[in-house]
C-alpha positions as CSV (number, residue, x, y, z in Angstrom):
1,X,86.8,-226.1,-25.6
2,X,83.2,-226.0,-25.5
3,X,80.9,-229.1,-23.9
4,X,77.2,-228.8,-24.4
5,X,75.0,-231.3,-22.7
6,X,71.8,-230.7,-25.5
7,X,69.1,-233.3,-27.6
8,X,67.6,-230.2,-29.8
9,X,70.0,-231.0,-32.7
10,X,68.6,-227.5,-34.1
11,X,70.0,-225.9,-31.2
12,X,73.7,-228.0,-31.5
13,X,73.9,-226.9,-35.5
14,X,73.7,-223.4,-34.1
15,X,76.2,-223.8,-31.4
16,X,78.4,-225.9,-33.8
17,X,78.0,-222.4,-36.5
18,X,78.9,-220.4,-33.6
19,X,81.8,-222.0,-32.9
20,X,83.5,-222.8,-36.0
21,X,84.5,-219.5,-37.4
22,X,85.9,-218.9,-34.0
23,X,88.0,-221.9,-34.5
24,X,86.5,-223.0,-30.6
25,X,86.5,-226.8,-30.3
26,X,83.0,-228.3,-29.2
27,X,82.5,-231.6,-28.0
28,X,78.8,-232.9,-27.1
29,X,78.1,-235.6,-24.0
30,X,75.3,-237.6,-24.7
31,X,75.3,-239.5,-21.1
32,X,74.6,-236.9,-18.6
33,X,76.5,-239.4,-15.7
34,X,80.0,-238.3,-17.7
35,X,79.5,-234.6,-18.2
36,X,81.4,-234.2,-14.4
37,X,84.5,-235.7,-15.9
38,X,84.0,-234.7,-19.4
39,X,84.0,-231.4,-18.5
40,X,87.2,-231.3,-16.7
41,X,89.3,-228.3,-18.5
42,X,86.8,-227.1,-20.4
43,X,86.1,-223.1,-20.6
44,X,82.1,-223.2,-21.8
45,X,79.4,-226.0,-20.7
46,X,76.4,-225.5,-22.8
47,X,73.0,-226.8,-20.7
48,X,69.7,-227.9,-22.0
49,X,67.7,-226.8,-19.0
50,X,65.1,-229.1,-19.9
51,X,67.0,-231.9,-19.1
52,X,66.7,-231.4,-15.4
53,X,69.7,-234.8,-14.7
54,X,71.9,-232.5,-16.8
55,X,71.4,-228.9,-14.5
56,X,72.1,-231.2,-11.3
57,X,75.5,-232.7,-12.9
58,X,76.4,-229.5,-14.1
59,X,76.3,-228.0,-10.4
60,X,78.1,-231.0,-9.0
61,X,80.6,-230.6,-11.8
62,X,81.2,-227.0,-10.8
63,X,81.5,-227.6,-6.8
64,X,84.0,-230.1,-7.6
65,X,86.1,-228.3,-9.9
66,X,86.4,-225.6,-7.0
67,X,84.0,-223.2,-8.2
68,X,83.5,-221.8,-11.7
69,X,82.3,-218.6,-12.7
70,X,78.7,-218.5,-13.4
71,X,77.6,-216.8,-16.4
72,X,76.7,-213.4,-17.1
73,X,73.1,-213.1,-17.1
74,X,72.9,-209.4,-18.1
75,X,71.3,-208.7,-21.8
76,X,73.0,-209.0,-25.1
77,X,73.1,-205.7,-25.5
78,X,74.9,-205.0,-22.7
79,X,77.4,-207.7,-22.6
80,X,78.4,-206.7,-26.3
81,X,78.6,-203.0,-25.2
82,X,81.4,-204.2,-22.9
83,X,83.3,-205.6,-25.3
């Protein structure tokens, strides 16, 4: 499942268009006080880094699910060369 903590709703139709011929489940959190326990399980949380409440949860979220991987900041192009 995918959580994304984002107001754009541009930028959610995209996510939601990325996700559904994957057949990934996405689920969005309005109230940035719940994304630490709406985010419990969940493979993908989506950020809106202008939302500074929501980048501050996020990392709290993180430390107390006992880490996390962070994501791979490399290009496009080199992330889909690996795969």
């Amino acid at each position: 499942m995918v959580l994304y903590v984002v107001r754009d709703l541009l930028f959610v139709s995209k996510i939601r268009e990325a996700a559904e011929p994957l057949g990934v489940a996405v689920t969005g959190v309005r109230d940035v006080e719940t994304l630490a326990t709406a985010a419990r399980g969940v493979r993908l949380v989506i950020l809106d880094l202008a939302l500074s409440a929501a980048a501050a949860r996020a990392r709290g979220a993180r430390d107390d699910a006992g880490g996390g991987r962070r994501a791979d900041r490399r290009s496009s192009s080199a992330t889909s060369a690996r795969t």
